[in-house]
C-alpha positions as CSV (number, residue, x, y, z in Angstrom):
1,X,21.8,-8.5,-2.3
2,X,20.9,-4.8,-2.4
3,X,18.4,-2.8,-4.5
4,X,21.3,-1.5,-6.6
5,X,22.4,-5.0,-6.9
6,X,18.9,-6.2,-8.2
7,X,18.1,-3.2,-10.4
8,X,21.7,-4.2,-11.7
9,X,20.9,-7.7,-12.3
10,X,17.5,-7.2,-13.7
11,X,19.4,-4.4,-16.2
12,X,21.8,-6.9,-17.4
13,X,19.7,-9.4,-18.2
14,X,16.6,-7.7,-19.8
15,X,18.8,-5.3,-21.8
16,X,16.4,-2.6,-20.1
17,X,18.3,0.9,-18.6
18,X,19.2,1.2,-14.6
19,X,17.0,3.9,-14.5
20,X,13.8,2.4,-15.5
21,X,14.4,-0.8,-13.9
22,X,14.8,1.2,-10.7
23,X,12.0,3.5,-11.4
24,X,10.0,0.0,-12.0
25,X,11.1,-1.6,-8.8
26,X,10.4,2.0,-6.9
27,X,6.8,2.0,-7.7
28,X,6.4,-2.2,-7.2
29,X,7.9,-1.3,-3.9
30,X,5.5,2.0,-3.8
31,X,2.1,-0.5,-4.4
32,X,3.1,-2.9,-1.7
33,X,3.5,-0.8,0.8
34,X,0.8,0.6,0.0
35,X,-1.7,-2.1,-0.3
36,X,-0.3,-3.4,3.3
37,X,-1.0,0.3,4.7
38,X,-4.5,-0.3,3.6
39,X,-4.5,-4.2,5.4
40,X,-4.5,-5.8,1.9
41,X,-2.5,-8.5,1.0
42,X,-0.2,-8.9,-2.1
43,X,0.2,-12.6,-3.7
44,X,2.3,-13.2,-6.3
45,X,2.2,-16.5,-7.8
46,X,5.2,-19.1,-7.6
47,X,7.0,-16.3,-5.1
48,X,5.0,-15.6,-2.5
49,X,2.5,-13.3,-0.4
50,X,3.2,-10.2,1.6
51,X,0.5,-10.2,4.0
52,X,-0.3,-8.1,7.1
53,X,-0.3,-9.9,10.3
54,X,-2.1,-8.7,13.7
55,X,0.1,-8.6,16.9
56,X,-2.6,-9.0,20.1
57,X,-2.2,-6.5,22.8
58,X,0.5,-7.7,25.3
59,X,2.1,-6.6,28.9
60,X,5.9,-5.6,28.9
61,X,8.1,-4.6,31.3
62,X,10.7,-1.9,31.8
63,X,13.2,-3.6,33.6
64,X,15.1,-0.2,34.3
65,X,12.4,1.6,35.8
66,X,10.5,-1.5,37.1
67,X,7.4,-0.4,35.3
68,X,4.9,-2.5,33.0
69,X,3.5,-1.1,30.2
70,X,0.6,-2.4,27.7
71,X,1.8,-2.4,24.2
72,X,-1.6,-2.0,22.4
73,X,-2.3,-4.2,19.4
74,X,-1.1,-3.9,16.6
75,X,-0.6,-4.9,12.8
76,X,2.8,-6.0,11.0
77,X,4.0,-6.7,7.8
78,X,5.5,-10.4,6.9
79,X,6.3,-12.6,3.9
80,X,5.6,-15.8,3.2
81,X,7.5,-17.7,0.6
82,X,5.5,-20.6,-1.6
83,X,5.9,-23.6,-1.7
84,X,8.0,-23.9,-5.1
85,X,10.4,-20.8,-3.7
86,X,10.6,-23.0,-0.6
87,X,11.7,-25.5,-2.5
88,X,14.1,-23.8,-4.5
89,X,16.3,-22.4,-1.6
90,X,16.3,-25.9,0.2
């Protein structure tokens, strides 16, 4: 499912136009990513939390150039679904 396909769906069933649905889901979209920039985390209730996840510093290597490299730590957006949306997709 796309953004068009949810701004769709929502439209249809709430009677509300496409373009303020999608202006709506823009600027939920907008405060997410916005909140995880700033290393807060976002619960919502029954659906689940976006929070912001630390990677620890690691050692890679370049297998073509037969180098290693230090990739420094770093932080990462994930999702994690409750337990009644876990349920649900089961």
């Amino acid at each position: 499912m796309t953004k068009a396909d949810i701004v769709n769906e929502i439209a249809k069933n709430s009677g509300i136009d496409k373009a303020t649905v999608l202006e709506s889901v823009e600027q939920f979209m907008n405060c997410v990513k916005a909140s995880l920039a700033k290393g807060e985390n976002v619960y919502l209730r029954g659906f689940g939390s976006f929070i912001v996840k630390e990677r620890a510093q690691k050692t890679a290597r370049n297998i073509s150039k037969n180098t290693t490299i230090i990739i420094p730590a770093h932080n990462i957006p994930a999702f994690k679904p409750a337990k009644t949306f876990m349920s649900e997709v089961k």
